[in-house]
Structure formats: structure tokens, C-alpha cells
matplotlib code that plots the C-alpha trace (Angstrom):
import matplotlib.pyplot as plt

x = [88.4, 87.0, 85.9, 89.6, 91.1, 89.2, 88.2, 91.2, 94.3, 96.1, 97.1, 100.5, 99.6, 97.0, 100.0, 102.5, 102.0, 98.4, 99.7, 102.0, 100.5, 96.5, 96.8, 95.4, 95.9, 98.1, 98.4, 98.1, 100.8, 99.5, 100.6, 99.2, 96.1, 93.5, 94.9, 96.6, 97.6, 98.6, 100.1, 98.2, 99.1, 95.7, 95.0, 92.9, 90.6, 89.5, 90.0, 90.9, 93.9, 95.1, 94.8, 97.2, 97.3, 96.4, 97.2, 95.1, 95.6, 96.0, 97.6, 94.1, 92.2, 90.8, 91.4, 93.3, 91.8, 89.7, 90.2, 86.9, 87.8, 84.7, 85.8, 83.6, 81.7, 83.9, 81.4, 82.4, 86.0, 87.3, 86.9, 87.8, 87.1, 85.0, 87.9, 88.2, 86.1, 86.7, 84.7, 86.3, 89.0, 90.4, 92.8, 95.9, 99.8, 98.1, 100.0, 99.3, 101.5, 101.3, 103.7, 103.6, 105.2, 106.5, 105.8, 107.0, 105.5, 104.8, 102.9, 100.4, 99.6, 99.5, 97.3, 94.8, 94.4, 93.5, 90.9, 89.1, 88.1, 88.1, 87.9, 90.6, 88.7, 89.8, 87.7, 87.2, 85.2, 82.8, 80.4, 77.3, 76.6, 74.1, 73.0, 70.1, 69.1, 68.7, 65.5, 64.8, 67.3, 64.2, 64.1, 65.6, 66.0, 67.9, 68.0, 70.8, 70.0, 73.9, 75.2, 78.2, 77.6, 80.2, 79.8, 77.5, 78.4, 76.9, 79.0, 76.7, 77.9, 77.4, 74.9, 72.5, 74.2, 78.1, 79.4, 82.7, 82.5, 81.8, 83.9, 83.0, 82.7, 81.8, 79.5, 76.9, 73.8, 71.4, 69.3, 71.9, 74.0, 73.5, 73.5, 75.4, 77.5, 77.1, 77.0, 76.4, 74.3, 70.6, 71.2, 70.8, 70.1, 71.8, 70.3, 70.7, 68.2, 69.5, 66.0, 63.7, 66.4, 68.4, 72.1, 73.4, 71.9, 74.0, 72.9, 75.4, 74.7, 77.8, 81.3, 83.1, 80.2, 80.7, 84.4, 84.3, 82.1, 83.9, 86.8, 85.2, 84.1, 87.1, 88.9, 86.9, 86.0, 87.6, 90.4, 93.5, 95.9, 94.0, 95.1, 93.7, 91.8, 92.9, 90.5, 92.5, 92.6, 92.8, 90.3, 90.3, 88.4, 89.6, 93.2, 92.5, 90.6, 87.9, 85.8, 85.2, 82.7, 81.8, 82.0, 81.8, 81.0, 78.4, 79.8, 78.3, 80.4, 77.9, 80.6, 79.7, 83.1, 86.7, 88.4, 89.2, 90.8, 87.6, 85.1, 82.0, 82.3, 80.1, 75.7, 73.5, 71.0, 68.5, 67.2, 69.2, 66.8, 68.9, 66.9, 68.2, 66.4, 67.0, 69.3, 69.3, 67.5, 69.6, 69.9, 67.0, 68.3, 71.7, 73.3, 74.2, 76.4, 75.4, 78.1, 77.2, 80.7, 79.9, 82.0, 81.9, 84.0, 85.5, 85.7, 87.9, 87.1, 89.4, 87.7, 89.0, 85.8, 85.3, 82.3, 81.0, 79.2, 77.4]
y = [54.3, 53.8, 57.4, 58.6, 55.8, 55.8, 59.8, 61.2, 59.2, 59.6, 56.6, 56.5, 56.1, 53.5, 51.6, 52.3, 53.1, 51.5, 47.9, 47.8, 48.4, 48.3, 45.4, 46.9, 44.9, 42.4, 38.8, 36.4, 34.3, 30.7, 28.3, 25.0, 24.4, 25.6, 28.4, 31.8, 35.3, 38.7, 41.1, 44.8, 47.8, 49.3, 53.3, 54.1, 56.3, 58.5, 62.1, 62.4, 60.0, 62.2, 65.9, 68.1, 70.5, 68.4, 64.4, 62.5, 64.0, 60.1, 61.3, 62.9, 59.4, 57.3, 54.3, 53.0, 53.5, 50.3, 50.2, 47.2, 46.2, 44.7, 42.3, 42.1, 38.9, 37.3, 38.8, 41.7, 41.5, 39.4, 39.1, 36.1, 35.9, 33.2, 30.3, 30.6, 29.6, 31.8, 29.5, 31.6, 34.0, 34.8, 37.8, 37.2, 38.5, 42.0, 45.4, 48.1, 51.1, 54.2, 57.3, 58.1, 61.1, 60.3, 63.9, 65.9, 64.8, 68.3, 69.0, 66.2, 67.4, 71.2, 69.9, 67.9, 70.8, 72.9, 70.1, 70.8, 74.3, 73.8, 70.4, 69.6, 70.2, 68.1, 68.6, 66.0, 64.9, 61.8, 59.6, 58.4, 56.0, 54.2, 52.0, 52.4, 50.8, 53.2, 53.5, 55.4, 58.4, 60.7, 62.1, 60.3, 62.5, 61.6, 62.9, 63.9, 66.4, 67.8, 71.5, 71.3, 69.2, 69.6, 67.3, 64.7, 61.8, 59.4, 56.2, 54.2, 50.3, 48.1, 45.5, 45.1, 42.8, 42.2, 38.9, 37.6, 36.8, 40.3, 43.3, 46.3, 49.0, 53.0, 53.5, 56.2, 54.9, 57.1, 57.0, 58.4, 55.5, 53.7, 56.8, 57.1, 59.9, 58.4, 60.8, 63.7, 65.9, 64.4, 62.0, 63.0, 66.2, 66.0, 68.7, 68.4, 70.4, 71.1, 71.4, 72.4, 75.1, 74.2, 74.5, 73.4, 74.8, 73.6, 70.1, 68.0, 65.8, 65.9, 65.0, 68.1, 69.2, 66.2, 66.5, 69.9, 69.2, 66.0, 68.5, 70.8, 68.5, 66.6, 69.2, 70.5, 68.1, 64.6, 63.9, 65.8, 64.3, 64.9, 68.2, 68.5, 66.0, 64.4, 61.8, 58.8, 58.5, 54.6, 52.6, 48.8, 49.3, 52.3, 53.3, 56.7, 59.5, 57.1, 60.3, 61.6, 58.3, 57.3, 58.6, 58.1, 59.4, 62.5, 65.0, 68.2, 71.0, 72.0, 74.3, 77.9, 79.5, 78.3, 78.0, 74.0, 75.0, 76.5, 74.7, 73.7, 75.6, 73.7, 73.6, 73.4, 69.8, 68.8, 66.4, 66.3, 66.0, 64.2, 64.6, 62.2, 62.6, 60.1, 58.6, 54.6, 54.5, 51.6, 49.2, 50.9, 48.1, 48.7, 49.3, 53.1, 54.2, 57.8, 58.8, 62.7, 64.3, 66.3, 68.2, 66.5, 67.9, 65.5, 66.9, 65.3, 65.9, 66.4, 62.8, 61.0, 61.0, 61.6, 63.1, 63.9, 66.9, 66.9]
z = [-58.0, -61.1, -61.8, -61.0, -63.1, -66.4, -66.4, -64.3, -65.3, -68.8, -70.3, -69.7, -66.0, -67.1, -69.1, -66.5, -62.7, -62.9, -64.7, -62.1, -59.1, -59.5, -62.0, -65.1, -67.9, -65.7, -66.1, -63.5, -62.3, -62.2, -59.6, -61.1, -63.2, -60.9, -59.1, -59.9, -57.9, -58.4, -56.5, -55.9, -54.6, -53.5, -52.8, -50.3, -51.8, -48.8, -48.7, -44.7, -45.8, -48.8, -47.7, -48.7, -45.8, -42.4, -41.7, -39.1, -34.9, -34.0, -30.5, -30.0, -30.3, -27.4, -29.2, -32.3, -35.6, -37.5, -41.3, -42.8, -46.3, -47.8, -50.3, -53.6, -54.9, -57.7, -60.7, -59.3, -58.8, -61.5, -65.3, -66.7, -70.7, -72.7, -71.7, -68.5, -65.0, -61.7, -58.2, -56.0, -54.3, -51.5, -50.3, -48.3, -47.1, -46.9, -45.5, -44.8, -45.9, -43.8, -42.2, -38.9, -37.5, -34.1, -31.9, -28.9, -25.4, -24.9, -28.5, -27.6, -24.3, -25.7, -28.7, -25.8, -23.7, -26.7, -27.6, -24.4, -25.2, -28.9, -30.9, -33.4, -36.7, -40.4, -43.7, -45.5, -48.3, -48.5, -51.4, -51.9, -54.2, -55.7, -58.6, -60.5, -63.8, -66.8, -66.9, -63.9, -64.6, -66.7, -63.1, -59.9, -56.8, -53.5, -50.4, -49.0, -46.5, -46.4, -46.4, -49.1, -52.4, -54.2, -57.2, -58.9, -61.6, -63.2, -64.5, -67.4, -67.4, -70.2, -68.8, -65.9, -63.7, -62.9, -64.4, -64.6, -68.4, -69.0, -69.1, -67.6, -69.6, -69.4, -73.2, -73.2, -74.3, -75.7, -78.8, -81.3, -80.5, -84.1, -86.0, -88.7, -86.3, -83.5, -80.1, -82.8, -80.3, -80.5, -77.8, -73.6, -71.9, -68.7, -65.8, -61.8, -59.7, -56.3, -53.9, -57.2, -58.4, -61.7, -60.8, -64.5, -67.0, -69.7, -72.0, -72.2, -75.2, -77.5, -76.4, -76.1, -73.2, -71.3, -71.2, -70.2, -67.5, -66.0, -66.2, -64.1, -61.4, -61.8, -60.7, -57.9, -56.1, -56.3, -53.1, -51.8, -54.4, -58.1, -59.4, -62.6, -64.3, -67.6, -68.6, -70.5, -74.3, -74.0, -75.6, -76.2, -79.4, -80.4, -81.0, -81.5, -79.0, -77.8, -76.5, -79.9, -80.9, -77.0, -73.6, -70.7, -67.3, -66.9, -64.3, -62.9, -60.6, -57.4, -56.1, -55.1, -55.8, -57.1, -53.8, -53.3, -49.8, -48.6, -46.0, -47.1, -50.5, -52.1, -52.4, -49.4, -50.7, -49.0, -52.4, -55.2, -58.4, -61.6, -65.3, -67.5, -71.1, -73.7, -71.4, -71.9, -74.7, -76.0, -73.1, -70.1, -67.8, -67.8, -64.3, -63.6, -61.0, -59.0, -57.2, -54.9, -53.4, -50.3, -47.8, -43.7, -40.9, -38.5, -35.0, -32.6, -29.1, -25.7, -24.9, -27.9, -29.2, -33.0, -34.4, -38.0, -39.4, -43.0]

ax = plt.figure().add_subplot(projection="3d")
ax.plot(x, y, z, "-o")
ax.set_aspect("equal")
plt.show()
């Protein structure tokens, strides 16, 4: 959610739609001295939920579907300033907000007998992610052993734990970060190797070639709803273009071909190889988020049964 927020919302969403419902930028409303609440409006953030072109075959499942919300520890959840203390929070009076389409007796039974000789089939996307200090990024491989990758980021934080007195923040930090320009092309070569072969061959160490290349795998690859990404222009510290003095998010495109309603489109990885240089020079123990998009197929059988290909 973060990486669709910050790098694919513009900031009239982020000042509208987003205050609103996500609670950017929203104050509390405080029931006493020692309590407070706010309302949210929560996306979920799964592709098989937002497609475009096919919704969920519910009448095909053997049992109802389970939805686990894991909720974060409160230095991860909440920021709360220099004057304020957080102990604790709890989530309550949730909904959830769904459309169900109520079908023919004789289209279930038509789509279950079908299933027997050929299971009902839904792409979907899915994410890995993983945090690594700074550090480690001069060359981190993962292995992911799956047939379509379509996309790779990397989200730098601005320290190396979460804490509620501290808020998050997406800075790079590289080596040209107290120059007089700062971000003035000396700083990180970015390059992904896909199973020893160099897929991106471009360095992306000024800010015009990381936006281009967010752009890119913005637009490929990130759920059913984003349609072309436009990376907000919203900066606490900065009134102006914040991307032209720091940015953010690193993002690399793995797709074969431009074709976002093709199958498995994307590169065959069995390790994914990431070569960070001058990357953290600043802070190496800063907290960096890795985030690999790759294409699953969900099968669902004549038995109900559900099973996942990668």
C-alpha cells in the first residue's frame, strides 16, 4: 500500500480521497485524555480481488472464503510526534465491503460440470517482500523459483527500526546526498540480474531515471485497478517537486512484452540477483523494503478445491 500510495497516487488523491478514507494526514478524534479513534476505509490490496476482466467463481468453492488481517505492532502502525505517548491499540466495529452477484441455478451447475473436465482458471498477481538493512544491497539475491516476474522495487526508509516517534519516510541515501547538488548523478547504480543474466541495463542514479523506471513498472505490473502510474508531488519539506532534490522508491520492469492482459508475461526467476552500488552510503543500517511482483494462477477444481501455480 505504501508503494501505490506515495509513488502511484497524485496529490490531490493524497489530500482528498486518501485523508478521507485511508487517514492521511487525519486527526484523531479524542474521547477523553487517554484515548482517541479514527475511522478507515481500508483497500484490500490483492490483485484476485481487483481484476478487471474476471471476479472470484465463489459458487465453485467447497467452503466459504477466510480473509486473516494481521494487525501491526503500534511502532509500526502509529506515529505519534515528540508530545505524545501511544501503549496500545486495538481495532474494532470492522466491515467488510464486498458485491456479490447472485447467479442462475443453471449457470452454477453448467460452470461445475465444466470444472470437472477443465478447472476454472483466474490470474492473479502476488509479493514478496522483505526487509534488509542497507548495507547488504551491493548484491543480495533471492530465490524465487517462479515462472513470471514481472517487477522488482526497492523502498529505502529513513531509520533501522520502526518507532512511533519517528516518521516514516522514502529518502534515497547514497553518497551524493550532502553534495552541494544533491542526487546529481554520482550516487547508486541500480542493476537486477535475473539467474546471472542482466535484464536492466540502464543506471539509475539521477532522478529523471528513477522516475522513468517506477513509471514503467508502475504501470505493468501493480494490481487490476492502477492504470498509469503518477508518482505524487507532495513533500512535507518541500513545497515544490520533491523528486527533483530526493526520491524515492527504485523500480525495475521484468516484463517480456507490453501486453498487461497476457498470462505469465513476465521473466522466468529462479534467483533474482539485486546490485546496489553506493547504495546506503549515508545511513548502511537503515531498513529497506524489497518488494518481487510475480504472476500465480489460481485453479479452482470440480471438488472445490483451490490450487496455486507460480
Amino acid at each position: 500500500m505504501n508503494l501505490m500510495l506515495i509513488h502511484n497516487s497524485n496529490a490531490s488523491y493524497l489530500q482528498g480521497d486518501a485523508q478521507q478514507l485511508i487517514g492521511v494526514g487525519q486527526p484523531f478524534s479524542y474521547s477523553g485524555g487517554t484515548s482517541a479513534q479514527i475511522d478507515l476505509v481500508l483497500p484490500l490490496p490483492l490483485s484476485m480481488f481487483n481484476s478487471s476482466t474476471q471476479d472470484v467463481p465463489a459458487y465453485l468453492m467447497s467452503s466459504p472464503l477466510t480473509l486473516q488481517i494481521d494487525v501491526a505492532s503500534v511502532a509500526r502502525a502509529l506515529y505519534h510526534g515528540a508530545t505524545a505517548t501511544i501503549t496500545d491499540y486495538s481495532v474494532s466495529n470492522t466491515y467488510l465491503i464486498y458485491q456479490a452477484v447472485e447467479l442462475p441455478a443453471a449457470f452454477v451447475e453448467a460452470g461445475r460440470i465444466a470444472a470437472k473436465s477443465s478447472p476454472f482458471i483466474m490470474n492473479a498477481t502476488s509479493t514478496l517482500n522483505v526487509q534488509v538493512p542497507a548495507s547488504i544491497l551491493s548484491s543480495y539475491s533471492l530465490g524465487l523459483n517462479a515462472s513470471s516476474v514481472r517487477a522488482c522495487f526497492v523502498l529505502p526508509s529513513n531509520g533501522a527500526s520502526y518507532s512511533s516517534g519517528t516518521s516514516l519516510q522514502y529518502v534515497r541515501d547514497t553518497g551524493d546526498y550532502n553534495n552541494t547538488i544533491p542526487f546529481n548523478g554520482a550516487g547508486t547504480n541500480a542493476i537486477v540480474f535475473v539467474d546471472g543474466n542482466q535484464i536492466n541495463s540502464a543506471i539509475f542514479d539521477t532522478p529523471a531515471m528513477v522516475f522513468q523506471g517506477l513509471k514503467s513498472a508502475l504501470h505493468h505490473n501493480m494490481q487490476g485497478s492502477v492504470i498509469y502510474s503518477s508518482p505524487s508531488m507532495v513533500s512535507a519539506s518541500l513545497a515544490t517537486n520533491p523528486w527533483l532534490t530526493q526520491f524515492y522508491a527504485i523500480g525495475w520492469d521484468l516484463t517480456s512484452f507490453d501486453e498487461e492482459s497476457s498470462l505469465f508475461s513476465g521473466t522466468p526467476c529462479t534467483t533474482l540477483n539485486l546490485q546496489l552500488t553506493s547504495y546506503g552510503a549515508q545511513n548502511p543500517s537503515y531498513l529497506n523494503t524489497i518488494i518481487v511482483v510475480y504472476d500465480v494462477l489460481i485453479a479452482f477444481e470440480a471438488d472445490g478445491t483451490i490450487q496455486i501455480r507460480r
